[in-house]
N, C-alpha and C positions, 0 to 999 in steps of 0.2 A: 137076171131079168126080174125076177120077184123083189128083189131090193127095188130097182128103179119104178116096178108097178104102185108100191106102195108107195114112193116117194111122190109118182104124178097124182096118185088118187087122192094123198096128203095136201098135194097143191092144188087139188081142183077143191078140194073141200073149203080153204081158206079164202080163196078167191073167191068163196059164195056167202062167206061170212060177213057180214055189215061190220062188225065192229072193228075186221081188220082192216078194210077202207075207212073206214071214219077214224081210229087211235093210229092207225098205222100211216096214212097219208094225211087226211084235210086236218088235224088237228094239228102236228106240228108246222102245214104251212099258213094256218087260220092263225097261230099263233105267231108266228114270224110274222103277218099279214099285219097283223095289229100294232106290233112296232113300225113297222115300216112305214106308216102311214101315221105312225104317232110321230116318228122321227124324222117323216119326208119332208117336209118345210124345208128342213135346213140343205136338202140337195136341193133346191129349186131356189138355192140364194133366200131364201123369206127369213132365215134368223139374220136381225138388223141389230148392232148394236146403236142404241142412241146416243148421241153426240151430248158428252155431260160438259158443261160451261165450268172451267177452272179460274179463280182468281190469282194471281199469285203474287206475293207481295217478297221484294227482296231487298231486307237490310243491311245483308254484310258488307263487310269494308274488306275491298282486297289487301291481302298480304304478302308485300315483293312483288308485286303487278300478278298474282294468284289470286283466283275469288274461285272458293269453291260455290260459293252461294250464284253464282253468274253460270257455273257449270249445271248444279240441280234446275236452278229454271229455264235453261236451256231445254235441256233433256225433257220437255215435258212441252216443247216446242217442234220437233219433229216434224219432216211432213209427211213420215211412216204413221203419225199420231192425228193429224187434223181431220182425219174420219170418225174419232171415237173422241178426240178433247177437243173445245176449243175455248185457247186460252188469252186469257187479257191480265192485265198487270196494273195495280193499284197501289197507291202511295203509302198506307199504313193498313194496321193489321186491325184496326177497327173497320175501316170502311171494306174492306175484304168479307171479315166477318157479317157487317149490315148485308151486304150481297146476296150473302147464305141464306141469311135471317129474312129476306123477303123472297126468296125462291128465284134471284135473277143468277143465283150460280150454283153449279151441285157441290163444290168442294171449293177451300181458301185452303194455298198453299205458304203458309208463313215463316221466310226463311229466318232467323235468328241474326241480327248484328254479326255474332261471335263468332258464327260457322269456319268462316277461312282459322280465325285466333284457335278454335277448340281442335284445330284439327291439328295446325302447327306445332300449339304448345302444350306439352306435357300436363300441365294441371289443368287445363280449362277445359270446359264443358258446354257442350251446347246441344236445343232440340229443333227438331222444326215440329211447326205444329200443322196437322192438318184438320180443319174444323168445316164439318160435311154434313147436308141435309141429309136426317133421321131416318129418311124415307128413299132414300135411292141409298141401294149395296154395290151392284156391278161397276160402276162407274169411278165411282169412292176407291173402293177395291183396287181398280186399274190403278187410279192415281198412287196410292200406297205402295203397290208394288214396285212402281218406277222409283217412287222418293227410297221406298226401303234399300233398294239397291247403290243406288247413288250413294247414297249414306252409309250404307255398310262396306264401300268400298273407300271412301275417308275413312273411317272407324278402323277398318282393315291394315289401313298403310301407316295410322298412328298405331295400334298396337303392335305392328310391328318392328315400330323404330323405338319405340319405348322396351319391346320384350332383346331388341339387339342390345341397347343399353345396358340395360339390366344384367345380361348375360357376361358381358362384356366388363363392366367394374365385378361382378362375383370372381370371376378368374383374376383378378390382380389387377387389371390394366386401369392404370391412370386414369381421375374424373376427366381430365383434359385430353387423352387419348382416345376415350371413350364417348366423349361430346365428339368430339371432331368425326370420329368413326360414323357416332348415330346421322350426324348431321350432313355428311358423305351420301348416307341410305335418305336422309330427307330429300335433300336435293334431285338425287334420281327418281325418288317418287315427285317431287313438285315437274321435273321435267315430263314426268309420264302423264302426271295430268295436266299438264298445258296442251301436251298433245293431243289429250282425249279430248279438252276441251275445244278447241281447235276442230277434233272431229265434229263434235255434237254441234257445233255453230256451222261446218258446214253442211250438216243434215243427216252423219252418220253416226249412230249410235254403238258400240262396241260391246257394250255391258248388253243392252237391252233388245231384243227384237221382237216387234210387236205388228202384225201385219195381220189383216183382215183376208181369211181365205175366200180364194178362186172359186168360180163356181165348178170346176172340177174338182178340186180341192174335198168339199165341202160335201161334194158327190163321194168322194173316196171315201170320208167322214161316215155318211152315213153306209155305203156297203162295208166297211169293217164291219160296227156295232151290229147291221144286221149278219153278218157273217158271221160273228160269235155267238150272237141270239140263235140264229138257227143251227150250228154246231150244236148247241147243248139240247132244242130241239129233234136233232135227230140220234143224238146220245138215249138220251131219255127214251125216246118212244121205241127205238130199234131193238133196247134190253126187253122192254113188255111183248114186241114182238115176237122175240126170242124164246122168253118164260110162256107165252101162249100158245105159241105152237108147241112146246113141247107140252104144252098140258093136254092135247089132245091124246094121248097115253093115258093119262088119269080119266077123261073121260070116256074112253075105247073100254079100260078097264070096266068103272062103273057099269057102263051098257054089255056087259057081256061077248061083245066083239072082239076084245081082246088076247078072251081066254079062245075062245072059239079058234082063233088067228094061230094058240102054240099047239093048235092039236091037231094040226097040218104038219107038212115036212118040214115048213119052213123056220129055219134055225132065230134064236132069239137075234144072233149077232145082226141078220139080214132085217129084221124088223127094226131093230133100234139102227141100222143106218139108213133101212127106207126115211126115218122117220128124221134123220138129222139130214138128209141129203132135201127133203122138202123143205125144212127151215130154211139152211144156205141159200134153196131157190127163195122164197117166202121173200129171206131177208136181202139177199140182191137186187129183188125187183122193188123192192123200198127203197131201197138207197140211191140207188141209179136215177129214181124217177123224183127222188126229193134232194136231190143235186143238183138235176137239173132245170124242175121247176123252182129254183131258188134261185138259180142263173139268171133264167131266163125273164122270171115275176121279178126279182128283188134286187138284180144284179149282182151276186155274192161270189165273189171271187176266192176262189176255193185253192187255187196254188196251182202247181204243176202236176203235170197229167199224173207221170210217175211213183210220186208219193200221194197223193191222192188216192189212187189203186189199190196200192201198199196200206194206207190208214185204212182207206172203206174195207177190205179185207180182212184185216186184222180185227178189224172192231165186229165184222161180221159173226166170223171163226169165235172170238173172245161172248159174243151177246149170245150168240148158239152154245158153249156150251156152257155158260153161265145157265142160262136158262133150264138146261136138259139135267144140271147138279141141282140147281133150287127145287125141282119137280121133283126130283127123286128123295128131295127130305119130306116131301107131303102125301098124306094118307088118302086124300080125295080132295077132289074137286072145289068144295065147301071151304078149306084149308087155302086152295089154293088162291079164290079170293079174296084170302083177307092180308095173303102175303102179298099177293102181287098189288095188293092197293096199298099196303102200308107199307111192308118193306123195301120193295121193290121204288115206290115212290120219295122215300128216304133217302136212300141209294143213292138214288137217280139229281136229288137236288144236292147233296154233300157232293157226289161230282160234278156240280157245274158252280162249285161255291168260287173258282179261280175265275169263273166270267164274270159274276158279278161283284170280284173284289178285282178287278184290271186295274181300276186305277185309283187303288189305295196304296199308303205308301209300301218302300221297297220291304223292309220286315214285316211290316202286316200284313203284305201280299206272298209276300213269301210262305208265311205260318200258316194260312188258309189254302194255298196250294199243297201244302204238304198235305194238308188232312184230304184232301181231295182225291190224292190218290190211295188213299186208305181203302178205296170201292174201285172195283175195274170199271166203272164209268169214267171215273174221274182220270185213269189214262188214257182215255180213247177220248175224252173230251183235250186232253192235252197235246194230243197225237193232229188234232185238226187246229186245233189253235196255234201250235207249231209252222203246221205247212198256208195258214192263212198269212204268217207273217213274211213269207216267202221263204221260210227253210225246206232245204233239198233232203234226199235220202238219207246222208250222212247225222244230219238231225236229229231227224225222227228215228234213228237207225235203236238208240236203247230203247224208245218207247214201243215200237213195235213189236223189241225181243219180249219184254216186259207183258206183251197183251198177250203175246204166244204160248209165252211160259205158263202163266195163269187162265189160255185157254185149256192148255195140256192137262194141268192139274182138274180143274173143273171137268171135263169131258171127262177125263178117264175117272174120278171119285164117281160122277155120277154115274156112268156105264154097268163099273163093276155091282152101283147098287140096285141097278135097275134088271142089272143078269140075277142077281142075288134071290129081288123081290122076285123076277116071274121064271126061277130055271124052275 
């Protein structure tokens, strides 16, 4: 009973404290609140791309009734496309360019004579040029990406009738064997692109897919980003949680309460679990009520019941006794300021470095995730980010050993040092 007394008198004391309403609630949803509304345009359908005006001029000459150059400006024809381009076609590569040059087009797409010749034959060479006002990026961009494709899928099927060749006279076999062979593999690449092409004219593209999201789509868009913004949101603030209720110990100590407190019957072990059984309460009624106000404000879809449970618990159990080990390396109060502003702040942003690297590439995003779980934020940040993506228990199942183990370690290092300081 004395354990449970201390534990409610711990939670009445917190619930009267301002700073744990303000750090512990409205800030991490004040801050979720500010993206939200910096990123809500784009659920309400309002990000529009502009329709950039392409010119596209096309020289090639087909080869064998093949024109790759009739393929590429196809493809930039689409009516997956006629939302974001819209294209017209002009006789040469001067009056394309004039186009640009007076702002009646954002980009001239200039296919080369040679394109079909450079792809067929062995030694030839050709570019396309695309020549784009200075002043428009997005648009340009899209155009590039289409042409770059196209073309690197010619590029593709010549080098590799050229690398079969090659391979093929190295081991012995006959120039004339060896023609015949590459020219076998041409052939089925000219069939595969007549067929692609054939697609693209009648409106389906195979390489490329380019579509303007749904306004549910776009809805889902934005609750992800807010759903990882507030993840590291409640990472972050649930560890300060954590590390301040337990400093209520340091400050019991300072005031003399504390001492007063061992010179009763009541045993250390029963104080120091009054005092973490307050926190667990502290830090559940955080969690629960910054879950669900993030549902309910932000629409942030948080995964399945079950691992959800499983993470919020873990991360609880792991901030609790995080908290209760940091407190116990500090001498007062005064100490405990300048860690839990700096260090704990540190912490807290090296684990949420895997949020704001999501969508860097696959080894940069990688090597920045590693370092993130270098801090037990960084896998209780990893532990929700998981189940936001819709993984189940089995998922999260090492992350959550992971937070357990090093809540085990934390809790017990601090205990023993907190029996130490006050047996």
């Amino acid at each position: 009973m004395k354990t449970l007394d201390i534990a409610f008198k711990d939670m009445l004391r917190s619930s009267r404290s301002l700073a744990v309403w303000i750090f512990g609630l409205a800030v991490p949803l004040l801050m979720s609140g500010i993206f939200y509304f910096a990123f809500g345009g784009m659920g309400d359908g309002g990000f529009d791309l502009a329709v950039t005006k392409v010119v596209v001029v096309n020289l090639d000459s087909p080869v064998g009734g093949f024109s790759a150059g009739q393929i590429l400006a196809n493809s930039l024809k689409l009516d997956s496309l006629k939302s974001i381009l819209d294209v017209t076609e002009a006789a040469d590569a001067a009056s394309a360019r004039d186009a640009v040059d007076r702002q009646e087009a954002g980009v001239a797409v200039i296919i080369p004579a040679g394109l079909t010749a450079a792809r067929e034959n062995p030694g030839e060479r050709a570019a396309v040029e695309l020549y784009q006002d200075p002043t428009l990026t997005l648009g340009p961009g899209i155009v590039k990406g289409i042409v770059s494709s196209i073309v690197d899928g010619f590029a593709g099927s010549k080098v590799a009738r050229e690398v079969v060749y090659a391979q093929l006279t190295q081991h012995g076999l006959t120039t004339d064997a060896a023609t015949a062979t590459a020219q076998a593999i041409a052939d089925q690449v000219s069939k595969w692109a007549e067929a692609l092409g054939q697609k693209l004219q009648g409106g389906v593209n195979t390489l490329i897919q380019v579509r303007r999201p749904a306004e549910a789509e776009s809805a889902d868009l934005v609750s992800n980003v807010i759903g990882m913004i507030m993840a590291g949101m409640l990472v972050f603030y649930v560890f300060f949680t954590g590390a301040a209720s337990a400093q209520n110990l340091l400050q019991e100590e300072e005031d003399g309460t504390l001492a007063r407190l061992f010179t009763t019957p009541t045993p250390t072990s029963a104080v120091l679990s009054g005092r973490m059984i307050a926190t667990f309460g502290t830090l559940i009624l955080q969690v629960v009520v910054l879950l669900v106000a993030s549902a309910l404000l932000f629409g942030v879809n948080w995964g399945q019941p079950v691992p959800i449970v499983l993470v919020a618990a873990s991360m609880i159990v792991l901030s609790a006794a995080f908290g209760l080990f940091i407190t116990s390396l500090l001498k007062n109060t005064r100490q405990g300021g300048i860690v839990y502003g700096g260090v704990l702040t540190m912490m807290g942003m090296v684990g949420m470095i895997g949020i704001f690297t999501a969508q860097a590439p696959g080894a940069t995003r990688g090597a920045f995730e590693a370092v993130s779980l270098l801090v037990p934020q960084g896998w209780a940040v990893r532990g929700w980010q998981m189940i936001q993506a819709g993984g189940g228990v089995g998922d999260v199942l090492v992350t959550l050993l992971v937070m357990l183990g090093l809540a085990a370690i934390f809790f017990t290092a601090g205990l023993l040092r907190f029996r130490k300081r006050f047996a």
